[in-house]
C-alpha positions as CSV (number, residue, x, y, z in Angstrom):
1,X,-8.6,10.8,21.1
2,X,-5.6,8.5,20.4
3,X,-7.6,6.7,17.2
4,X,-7.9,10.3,15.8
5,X,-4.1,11.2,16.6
6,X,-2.9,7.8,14.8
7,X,-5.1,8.5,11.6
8,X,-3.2,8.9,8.3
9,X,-4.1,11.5,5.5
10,X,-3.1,11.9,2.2
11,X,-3.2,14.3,-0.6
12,X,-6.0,13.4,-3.1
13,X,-6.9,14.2,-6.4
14,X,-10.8,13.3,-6.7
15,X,-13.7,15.3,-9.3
16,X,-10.8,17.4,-10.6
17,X,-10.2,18.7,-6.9
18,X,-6.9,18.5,-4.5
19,X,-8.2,17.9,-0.5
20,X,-6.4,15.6,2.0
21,X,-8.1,12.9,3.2
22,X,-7.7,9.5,5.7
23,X,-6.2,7.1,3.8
24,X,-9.2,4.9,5.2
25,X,-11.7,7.1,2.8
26,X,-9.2,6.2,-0.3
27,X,-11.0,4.2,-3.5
28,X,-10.2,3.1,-6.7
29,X,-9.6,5.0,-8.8
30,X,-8.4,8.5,-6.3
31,X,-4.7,9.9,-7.5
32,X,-2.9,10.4,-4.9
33,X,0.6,12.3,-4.2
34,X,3.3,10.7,-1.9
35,X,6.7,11.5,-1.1
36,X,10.1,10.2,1.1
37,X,9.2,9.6,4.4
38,X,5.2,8.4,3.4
39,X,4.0,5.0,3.5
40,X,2.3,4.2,0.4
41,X,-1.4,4.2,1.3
42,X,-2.9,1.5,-0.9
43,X,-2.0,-0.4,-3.6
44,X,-1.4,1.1,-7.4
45,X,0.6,2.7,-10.0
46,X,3.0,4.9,-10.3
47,X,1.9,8.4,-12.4
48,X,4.4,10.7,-12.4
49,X,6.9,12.7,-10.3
50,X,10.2,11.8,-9.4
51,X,12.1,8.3,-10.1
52,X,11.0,7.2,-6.2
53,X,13.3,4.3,-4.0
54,X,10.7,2.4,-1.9
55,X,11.2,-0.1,1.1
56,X,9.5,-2.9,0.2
57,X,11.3,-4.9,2.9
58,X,8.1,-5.1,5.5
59,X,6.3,-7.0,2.7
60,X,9.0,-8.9,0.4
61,X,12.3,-8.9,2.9
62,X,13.8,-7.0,0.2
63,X,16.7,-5.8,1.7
64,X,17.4,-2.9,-0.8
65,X,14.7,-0.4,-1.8
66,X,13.5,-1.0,-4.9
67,X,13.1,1.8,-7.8
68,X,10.2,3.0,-9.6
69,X,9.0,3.1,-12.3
70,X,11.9,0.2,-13.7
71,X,10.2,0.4,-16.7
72,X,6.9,1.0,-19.0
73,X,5.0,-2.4,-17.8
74,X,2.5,-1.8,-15.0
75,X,4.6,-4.4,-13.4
76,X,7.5,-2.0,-13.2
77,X,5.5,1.1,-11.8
78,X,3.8,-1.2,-9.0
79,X,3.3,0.6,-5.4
80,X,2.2,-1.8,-2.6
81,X,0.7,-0.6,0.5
82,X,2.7,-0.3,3.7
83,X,5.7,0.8,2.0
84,X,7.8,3.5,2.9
85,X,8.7,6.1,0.5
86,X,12.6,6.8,1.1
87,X,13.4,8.6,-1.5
88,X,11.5,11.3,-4.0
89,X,8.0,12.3,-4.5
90,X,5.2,10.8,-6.9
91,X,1.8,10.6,-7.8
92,X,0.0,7.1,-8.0
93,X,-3.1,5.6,-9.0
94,X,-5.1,3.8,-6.2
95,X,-6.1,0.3,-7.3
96,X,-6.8,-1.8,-4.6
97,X,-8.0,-0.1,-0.8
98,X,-8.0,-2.2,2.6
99,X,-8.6,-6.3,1.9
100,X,-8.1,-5.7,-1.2
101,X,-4.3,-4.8,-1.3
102,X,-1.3,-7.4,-1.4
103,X,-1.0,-7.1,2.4
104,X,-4.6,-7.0,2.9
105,X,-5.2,-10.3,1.4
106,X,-1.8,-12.1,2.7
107,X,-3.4,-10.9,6.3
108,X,-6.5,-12.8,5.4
109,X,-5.0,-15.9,4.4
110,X,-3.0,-15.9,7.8
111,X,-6.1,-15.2,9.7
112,X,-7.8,-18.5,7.8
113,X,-4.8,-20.3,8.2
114,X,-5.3,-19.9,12.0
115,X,-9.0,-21.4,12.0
116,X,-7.6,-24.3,9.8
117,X,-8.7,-27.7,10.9
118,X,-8.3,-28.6,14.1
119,X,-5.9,-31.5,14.8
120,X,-7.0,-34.9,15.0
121,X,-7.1,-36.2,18.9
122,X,-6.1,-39.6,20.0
123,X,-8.1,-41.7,20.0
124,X,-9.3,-44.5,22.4
């Protein structure tokens, strides 16, 4: 019961229709709308919608939200999953879902680092 309370949906544009959905059902590809107070589901691209601020500081230590889009460069439109939304409302382009994302992989790496080799032991 708790799993189901802690889920987070979104609304999705998919085959032309608008439903909301768990952000774990997201692929690449989905256009989703987000706005201040949302985490950014997955990674992508800013559409449209407002000039958004977004907290980037769980995943950069950013202190200052950054604005999007800065400019017309992908680059500059960028939305990273597990940032907060402070400030406007958007729609954005999934790209990358789960593993996949910036913090996805950056988890992985720190769950390989763990299993890295083992130390060497004295020897006698």
């Amino acid at each position: 019961a708790l799993k189901n309370e802690l889920r987070q949906y979104v609304s999705v544009l998919r085959d032309g229709k608008v439903s909301s959905i768990d952000i774990a059902e997201l692929v690449p590809g989905d256009i989703v709308a987000i706005r201040g107070g949302q985490a950014v589901p997955a990674d992508g691209i800013w559409l449209d919608g407002d000039i958004v601020k977004v907290d980037t500081a769980a995943l950069t230590g950013e202190p200052i939200a950054r604005t999007i889009p800065k400019n017309d460069h992908d680059q500059g439109k960028k939305l990273l999953a597990g940032c907060i939304l402070v400030q406007g409302e958007c729609r954005m382009l999934i790209q990358a879902t789960g593993k996949q994302t910036q913090v996805g992989q950056a988890t992985e790496m720190v769950a390989n680092a763990k299993k890295g080799p083992k130390p060497i032991g004295r020897f006698e």
